[in-house]
DSSP file (Angstrom, degrees, kcal/mol; ACC not computed):
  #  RESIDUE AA STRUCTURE BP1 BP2  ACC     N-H-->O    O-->H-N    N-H-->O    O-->H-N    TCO  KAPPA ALPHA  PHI   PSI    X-CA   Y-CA   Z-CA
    1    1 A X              0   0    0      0, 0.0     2,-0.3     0, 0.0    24,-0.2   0.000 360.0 360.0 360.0 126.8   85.5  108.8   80.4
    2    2 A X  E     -A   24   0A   0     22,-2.7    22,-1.9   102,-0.1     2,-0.3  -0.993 360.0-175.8-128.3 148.3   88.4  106.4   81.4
    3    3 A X  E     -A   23   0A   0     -2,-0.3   104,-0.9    20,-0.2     2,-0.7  -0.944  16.4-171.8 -94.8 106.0   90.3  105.1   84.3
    4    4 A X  E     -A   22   0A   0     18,-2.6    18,-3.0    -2,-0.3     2,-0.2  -0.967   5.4-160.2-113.5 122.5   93.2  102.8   83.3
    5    5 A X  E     +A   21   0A   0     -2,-0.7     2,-0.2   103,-0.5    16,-0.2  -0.406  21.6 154.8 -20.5 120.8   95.1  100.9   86.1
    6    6 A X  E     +A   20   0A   0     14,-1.1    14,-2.5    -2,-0.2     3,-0.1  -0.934  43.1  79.5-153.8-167.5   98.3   99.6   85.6
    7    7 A X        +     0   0    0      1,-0.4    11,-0.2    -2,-0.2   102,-0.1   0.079  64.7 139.6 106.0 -36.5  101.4   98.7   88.2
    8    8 A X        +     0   0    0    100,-0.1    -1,-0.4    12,-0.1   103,-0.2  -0.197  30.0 151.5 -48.1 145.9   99.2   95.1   89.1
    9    9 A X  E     -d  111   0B   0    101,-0.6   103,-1.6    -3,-0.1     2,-0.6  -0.940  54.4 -96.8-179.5 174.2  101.9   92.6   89.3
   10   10 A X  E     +d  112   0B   0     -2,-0.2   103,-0.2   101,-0.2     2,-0.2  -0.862  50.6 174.5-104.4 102.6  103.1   89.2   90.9
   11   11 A X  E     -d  113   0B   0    101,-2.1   103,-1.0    -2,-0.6     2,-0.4  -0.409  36.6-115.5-108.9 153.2  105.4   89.9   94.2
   12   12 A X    >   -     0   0    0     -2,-0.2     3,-1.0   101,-0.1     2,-0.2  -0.547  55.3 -83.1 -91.9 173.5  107.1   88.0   96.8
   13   13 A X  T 3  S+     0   0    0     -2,-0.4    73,-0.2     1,-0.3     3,-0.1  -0.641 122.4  28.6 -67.4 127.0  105.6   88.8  100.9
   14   14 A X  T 3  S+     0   0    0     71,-3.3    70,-0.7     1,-0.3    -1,-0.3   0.009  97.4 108.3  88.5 -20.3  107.6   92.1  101.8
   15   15 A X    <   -     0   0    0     -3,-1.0    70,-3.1    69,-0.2     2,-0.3  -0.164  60.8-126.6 -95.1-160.2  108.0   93.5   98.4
   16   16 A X        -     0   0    0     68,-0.2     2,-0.4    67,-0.2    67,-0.2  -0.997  15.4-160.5-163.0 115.7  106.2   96.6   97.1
   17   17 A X  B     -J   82   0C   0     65,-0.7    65,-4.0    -2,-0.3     2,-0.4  -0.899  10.6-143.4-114.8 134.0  104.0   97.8   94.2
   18   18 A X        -     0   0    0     -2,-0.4     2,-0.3    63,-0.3    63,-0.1  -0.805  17.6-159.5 -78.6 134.8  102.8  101.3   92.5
   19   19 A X        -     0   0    0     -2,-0.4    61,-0.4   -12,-0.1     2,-0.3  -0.739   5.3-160.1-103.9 137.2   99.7  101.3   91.4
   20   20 A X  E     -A    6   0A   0    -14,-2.5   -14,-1.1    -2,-0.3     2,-0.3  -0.945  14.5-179.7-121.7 157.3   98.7  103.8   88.8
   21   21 A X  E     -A    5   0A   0     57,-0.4    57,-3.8    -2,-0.3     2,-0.6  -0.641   9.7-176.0-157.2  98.3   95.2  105.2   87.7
   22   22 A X  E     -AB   4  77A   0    -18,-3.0   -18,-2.6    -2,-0.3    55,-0.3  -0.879  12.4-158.9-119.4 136.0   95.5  107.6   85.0
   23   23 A X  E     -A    3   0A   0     53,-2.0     2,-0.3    -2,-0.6   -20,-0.2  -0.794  13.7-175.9-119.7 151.7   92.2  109.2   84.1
   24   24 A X  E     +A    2   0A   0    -22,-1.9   -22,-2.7    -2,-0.3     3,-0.1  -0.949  57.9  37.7-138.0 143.6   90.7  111.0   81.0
   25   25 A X  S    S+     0   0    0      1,-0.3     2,-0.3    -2,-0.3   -22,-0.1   0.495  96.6  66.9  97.2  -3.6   87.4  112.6   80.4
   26   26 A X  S    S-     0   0    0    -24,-0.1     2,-1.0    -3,-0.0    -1,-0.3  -0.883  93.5 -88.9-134.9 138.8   86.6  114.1   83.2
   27   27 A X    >   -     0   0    0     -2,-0.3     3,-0.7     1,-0.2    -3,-0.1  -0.813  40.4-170.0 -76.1 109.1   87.8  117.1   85.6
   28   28 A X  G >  S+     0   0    0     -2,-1.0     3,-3.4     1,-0.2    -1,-0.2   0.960  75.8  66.9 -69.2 -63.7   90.1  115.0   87.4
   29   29 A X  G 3  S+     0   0    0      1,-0.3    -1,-0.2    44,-0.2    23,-0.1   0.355 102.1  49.9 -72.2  27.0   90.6  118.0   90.0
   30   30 A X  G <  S+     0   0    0     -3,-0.7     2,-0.5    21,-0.1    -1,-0.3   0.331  92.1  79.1-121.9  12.4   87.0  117.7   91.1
   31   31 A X  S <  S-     0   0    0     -3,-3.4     2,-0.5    21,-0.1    68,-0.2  -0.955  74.5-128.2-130.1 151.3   86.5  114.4   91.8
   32   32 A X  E     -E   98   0B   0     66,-1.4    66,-2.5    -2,-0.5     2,-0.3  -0.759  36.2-145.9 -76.3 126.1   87.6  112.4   95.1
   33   33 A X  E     +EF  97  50B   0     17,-1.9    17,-5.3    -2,-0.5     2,-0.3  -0.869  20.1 173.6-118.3 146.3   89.6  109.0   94.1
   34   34 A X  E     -EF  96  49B   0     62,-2.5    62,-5.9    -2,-0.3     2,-0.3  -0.994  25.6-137.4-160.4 167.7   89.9  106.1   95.4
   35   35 A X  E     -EF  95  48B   0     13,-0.8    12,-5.5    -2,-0.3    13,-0.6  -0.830  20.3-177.2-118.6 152.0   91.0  102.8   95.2
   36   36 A X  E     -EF  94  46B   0     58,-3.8    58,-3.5    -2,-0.3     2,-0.4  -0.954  13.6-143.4-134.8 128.7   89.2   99.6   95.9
   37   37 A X  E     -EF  93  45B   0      8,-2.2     8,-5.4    -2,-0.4     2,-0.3  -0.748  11.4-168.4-112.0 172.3   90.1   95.8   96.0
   38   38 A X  E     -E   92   0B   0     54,-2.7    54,-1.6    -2,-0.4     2,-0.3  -0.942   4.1-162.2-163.6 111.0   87.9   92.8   95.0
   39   39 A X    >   -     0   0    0      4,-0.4     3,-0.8    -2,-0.3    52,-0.1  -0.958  43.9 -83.9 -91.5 103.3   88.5   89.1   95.7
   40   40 A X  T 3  S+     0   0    0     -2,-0.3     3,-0.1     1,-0.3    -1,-0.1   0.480 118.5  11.3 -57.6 146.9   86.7   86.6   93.8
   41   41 A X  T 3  S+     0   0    0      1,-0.2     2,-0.3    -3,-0.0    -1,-0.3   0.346 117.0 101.9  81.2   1.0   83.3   85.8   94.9
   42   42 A X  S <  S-     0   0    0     -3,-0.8    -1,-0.2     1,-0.1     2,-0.1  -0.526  73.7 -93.2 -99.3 161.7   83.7   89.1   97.5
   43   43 A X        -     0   0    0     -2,-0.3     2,-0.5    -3,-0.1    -4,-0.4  -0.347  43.3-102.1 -71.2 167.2   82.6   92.7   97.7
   44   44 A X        -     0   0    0     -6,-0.1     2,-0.4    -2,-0.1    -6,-0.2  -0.701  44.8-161.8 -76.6 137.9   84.5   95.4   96.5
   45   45 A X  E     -F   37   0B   0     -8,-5.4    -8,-2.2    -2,-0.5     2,-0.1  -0.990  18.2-116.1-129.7 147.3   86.0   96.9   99.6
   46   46 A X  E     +F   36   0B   0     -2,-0.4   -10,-0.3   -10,-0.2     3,-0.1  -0.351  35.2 168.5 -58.8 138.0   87.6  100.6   99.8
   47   47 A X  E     +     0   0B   0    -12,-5.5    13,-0.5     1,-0.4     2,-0.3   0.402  65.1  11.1-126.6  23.3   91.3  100.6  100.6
   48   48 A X  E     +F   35   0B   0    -13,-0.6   -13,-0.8    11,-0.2    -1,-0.4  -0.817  59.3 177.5-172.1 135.1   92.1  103.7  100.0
   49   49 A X  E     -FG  34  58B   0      9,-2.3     9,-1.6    -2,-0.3     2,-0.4  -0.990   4.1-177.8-151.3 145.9   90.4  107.6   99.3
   50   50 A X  E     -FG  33  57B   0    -17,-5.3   -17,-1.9    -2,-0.3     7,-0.2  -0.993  25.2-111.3-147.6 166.5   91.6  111.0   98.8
   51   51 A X        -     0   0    0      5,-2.6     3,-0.3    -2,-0.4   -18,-0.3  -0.195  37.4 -99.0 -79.5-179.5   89.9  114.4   98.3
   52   52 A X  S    S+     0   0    0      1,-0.3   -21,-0.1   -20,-0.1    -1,-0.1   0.588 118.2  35.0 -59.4 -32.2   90.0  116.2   95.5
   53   53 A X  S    S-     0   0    0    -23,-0.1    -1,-0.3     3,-0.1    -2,-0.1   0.279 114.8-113.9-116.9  21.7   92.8  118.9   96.2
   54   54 A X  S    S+     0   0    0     -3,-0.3    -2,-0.1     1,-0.2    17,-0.0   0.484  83.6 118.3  86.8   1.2   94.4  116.2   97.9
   55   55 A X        +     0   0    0     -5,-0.1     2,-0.3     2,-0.0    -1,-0.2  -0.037  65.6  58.8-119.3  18.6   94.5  117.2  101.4
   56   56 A X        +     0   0    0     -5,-0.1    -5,-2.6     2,-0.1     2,-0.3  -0.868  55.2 176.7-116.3 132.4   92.4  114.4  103.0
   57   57 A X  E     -G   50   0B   0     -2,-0.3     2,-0.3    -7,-0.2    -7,-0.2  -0.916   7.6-168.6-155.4 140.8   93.5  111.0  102.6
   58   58 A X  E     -G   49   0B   0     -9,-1.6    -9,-2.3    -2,-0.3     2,-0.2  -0.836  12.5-155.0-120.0 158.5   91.3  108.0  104.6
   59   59 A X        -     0   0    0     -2,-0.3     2,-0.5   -11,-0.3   -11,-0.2  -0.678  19.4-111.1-129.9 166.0   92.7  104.6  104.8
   60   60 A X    >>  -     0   0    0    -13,-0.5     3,-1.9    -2,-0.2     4,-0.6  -0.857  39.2-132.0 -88.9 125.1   91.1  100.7  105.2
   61   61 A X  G >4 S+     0   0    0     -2,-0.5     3,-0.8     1,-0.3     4,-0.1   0.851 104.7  69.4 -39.5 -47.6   92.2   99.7  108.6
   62   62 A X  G 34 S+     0   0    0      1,-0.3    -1,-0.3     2,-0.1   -15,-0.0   0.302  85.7  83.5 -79.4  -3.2   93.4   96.7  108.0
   63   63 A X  G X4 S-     0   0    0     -3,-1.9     3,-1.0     1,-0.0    -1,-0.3   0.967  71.4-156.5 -78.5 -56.8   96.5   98.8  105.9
   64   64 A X  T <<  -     0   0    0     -3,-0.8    -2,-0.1    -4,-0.6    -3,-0.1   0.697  60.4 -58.3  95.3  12.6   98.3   99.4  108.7
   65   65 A X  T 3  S+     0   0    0     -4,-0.1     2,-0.3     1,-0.1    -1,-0.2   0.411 113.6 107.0  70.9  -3.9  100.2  102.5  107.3
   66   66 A X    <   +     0   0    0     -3,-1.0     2,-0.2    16,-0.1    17,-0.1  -0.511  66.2  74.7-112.6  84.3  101.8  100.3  104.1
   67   67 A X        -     0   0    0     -2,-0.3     2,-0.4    15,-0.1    15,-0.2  -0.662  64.5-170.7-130.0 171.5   99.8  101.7  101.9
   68   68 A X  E     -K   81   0D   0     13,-1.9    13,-0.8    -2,-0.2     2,-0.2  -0.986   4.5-164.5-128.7 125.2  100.0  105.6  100.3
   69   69 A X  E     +K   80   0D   0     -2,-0.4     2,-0.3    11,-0.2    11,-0.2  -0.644  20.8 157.0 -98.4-177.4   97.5  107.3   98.2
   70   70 A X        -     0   0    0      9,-0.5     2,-0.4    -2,-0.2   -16,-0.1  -0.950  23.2-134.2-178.7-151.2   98.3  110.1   96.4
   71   71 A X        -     0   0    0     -2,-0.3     2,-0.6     7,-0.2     7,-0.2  -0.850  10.8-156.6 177.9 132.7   97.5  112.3   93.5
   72   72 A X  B  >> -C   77   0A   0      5,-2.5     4,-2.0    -2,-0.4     5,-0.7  -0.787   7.1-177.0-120.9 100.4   98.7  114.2   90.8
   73   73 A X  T  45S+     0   0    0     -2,-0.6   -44,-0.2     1,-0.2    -1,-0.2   0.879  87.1  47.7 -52.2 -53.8   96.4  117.2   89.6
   74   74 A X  T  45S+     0   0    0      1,-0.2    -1,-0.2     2,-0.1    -2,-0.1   0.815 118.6  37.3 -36.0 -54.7   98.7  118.1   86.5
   75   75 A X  T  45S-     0   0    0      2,-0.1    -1,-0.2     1,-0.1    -2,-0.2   0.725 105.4-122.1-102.1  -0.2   99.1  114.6   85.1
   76   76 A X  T  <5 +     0   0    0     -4,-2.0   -53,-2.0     1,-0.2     2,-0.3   0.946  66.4 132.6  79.1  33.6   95.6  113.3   85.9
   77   77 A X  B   < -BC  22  72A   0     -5,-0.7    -5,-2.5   -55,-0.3     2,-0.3  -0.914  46.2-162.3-154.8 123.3   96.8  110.4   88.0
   78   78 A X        -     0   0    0    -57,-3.8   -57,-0.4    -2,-0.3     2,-0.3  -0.984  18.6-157.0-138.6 158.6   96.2  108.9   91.1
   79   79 A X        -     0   0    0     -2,-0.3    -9,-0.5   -59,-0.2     2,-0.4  -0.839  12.9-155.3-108.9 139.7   98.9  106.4   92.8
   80   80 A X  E     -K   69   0D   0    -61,-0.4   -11,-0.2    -2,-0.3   -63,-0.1  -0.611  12.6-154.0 -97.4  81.2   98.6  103.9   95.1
   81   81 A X  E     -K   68   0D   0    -13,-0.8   -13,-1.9    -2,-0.4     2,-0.6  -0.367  16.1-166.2 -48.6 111.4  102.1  103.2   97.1
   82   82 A X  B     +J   17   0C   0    -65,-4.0   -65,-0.7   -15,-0.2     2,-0.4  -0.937  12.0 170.3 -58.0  98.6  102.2   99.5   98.3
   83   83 A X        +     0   0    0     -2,-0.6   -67,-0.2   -67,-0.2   -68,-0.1  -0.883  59.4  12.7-117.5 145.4  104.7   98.3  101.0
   84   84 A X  S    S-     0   0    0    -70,-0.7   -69,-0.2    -2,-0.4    -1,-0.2   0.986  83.4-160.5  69.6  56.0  105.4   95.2  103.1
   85   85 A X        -     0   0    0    -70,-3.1   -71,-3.3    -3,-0.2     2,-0.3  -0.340   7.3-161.3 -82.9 170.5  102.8   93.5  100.8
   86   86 A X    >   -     0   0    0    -73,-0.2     3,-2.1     1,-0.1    28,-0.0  -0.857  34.1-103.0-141.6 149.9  101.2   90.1  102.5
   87   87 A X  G >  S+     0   0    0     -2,-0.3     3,-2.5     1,-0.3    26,-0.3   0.870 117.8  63.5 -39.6 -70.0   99.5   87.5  101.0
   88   88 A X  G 3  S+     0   0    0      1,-0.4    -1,-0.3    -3,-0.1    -3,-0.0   0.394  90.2  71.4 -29.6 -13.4   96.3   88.6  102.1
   89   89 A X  G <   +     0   0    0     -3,-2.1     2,-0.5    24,-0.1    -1,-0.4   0.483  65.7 117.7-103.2  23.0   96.7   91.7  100.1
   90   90 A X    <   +     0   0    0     -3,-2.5    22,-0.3    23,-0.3     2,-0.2  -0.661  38.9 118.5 -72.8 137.4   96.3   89.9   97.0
   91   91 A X  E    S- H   0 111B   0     20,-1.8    20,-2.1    -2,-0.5     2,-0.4  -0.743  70.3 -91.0 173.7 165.6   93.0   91.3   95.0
   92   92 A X  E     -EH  38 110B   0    -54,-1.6   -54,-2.7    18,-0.3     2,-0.4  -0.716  48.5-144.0 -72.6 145.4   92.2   92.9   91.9
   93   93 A X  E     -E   37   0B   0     16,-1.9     2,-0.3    -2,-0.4   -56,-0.2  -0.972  16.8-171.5-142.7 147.9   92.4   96.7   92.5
   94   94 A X  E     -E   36   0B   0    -58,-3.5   -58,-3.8    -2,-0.4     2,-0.5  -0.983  15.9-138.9-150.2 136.5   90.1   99.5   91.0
   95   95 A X  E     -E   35   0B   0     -2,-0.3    11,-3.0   -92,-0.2     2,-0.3  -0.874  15.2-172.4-116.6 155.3   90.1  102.9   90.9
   96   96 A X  E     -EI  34 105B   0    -62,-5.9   -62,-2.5    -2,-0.5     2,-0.4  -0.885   9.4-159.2-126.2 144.7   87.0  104.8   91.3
   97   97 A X  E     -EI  33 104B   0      7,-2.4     7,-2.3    -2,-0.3     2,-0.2  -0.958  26.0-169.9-130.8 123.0   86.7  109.1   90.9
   98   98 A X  E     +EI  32 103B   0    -66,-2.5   -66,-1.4    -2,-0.4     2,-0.3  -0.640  13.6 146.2-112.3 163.3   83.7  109.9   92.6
   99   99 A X        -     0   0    0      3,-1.3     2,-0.2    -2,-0.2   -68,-0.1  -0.978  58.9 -53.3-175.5 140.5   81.8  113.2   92.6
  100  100 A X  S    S+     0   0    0     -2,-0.3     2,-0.7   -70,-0.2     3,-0.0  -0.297 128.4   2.1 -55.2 116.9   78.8  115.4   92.7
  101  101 A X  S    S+     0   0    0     -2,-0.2    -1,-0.2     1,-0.1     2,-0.1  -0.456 121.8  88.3 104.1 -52.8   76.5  113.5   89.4
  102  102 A X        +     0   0    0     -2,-0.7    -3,-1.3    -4,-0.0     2,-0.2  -0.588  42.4 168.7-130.7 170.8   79.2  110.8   88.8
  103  103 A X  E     +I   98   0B   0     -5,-0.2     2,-0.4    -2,-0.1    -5,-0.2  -0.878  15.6 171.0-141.9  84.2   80.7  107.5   89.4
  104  104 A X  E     -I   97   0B   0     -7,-2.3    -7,-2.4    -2,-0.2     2,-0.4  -0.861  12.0-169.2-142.9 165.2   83.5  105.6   87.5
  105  105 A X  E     -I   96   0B   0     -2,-0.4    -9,-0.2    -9,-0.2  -102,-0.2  -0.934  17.7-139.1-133.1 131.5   85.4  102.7   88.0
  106  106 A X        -     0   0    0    -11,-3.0  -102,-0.2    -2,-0.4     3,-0.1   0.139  33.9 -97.7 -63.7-152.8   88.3  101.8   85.9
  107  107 A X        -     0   0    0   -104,-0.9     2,-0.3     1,-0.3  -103,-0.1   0.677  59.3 -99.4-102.4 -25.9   88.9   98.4   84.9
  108  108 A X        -     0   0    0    -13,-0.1  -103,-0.5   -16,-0.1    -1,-0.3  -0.743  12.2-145.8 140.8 175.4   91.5   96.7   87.5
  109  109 A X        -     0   0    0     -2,-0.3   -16,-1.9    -3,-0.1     2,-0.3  -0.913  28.8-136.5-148.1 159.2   94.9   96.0   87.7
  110  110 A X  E     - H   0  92B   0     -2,-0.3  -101,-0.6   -18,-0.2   -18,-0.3  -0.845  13.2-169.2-106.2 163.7   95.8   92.2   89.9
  111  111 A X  E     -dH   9  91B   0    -20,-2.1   -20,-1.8    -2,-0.3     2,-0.6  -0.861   1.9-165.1-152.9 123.4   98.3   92.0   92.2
  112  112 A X  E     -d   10   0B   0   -103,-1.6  -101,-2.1    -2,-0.3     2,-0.7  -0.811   3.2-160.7-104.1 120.0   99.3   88.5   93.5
  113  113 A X  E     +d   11   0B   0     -2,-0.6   -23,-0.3   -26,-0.3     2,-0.2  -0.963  31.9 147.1-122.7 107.8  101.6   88.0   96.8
  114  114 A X              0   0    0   -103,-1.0    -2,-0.1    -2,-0.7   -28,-0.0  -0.968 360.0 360.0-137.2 118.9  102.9   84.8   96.7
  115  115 A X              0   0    0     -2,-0.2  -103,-0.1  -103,-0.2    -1,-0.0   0.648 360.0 360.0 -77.8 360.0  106.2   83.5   97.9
């Protein structure tokens, strides 16, 4: 089983990151993904989940409507759109595919907002 993150990058306040999470090993189209940030010394907190066929999407509050999940059944992918990023959204970010029996977390990807 893998989930590799990539997309993590270093941004100004206002600019905008993809996140990717392309997963192997697994039936991709069974499992609910989501993505999760983690600040050092914090818990991991959810920002982001979508179902399995795609057609439910929950959010973190604190998103405000800039961010987008999304999902590609085909390519075994899930995305995370970023917009209007803020300091405060800087984290390490992990995607998780959750599921009846299982639980797996890729590894991260960072993304730093700093002017």
């Amino acid at each position: 089983v893998q989930l590799v993150e990539s997309g993590g990058a270093s941004v100004q306040p206002g600019g905008s990151l993809r996140l990717s999470c392309a997963a192997s090993g697994f039936t991709f189209s069974m499992a609910d993904m989501s993505w999760y940030r983690q600040a050092p010394g914090k818990e991991r907190e959810l920002v982001a989940r979508i179902s399995h066929a795609g057609g439910d999407k929950d959010y973190e509050d604190s998103v405000g409507g800039r961010l987008t999940i999304s999902r590609d059944n085909t390519k075994k992918t899930v995305y995370l759109q970023m917009n209007s990023l803020k300091p405060e959204d800087t984290d390490v970010y992990y995607c998780n595919a959750g599921g009846f029996g299982f639980d797996y977390w890729g590894q991260g990807t960072r993304v730093t907002v700093s002017s």
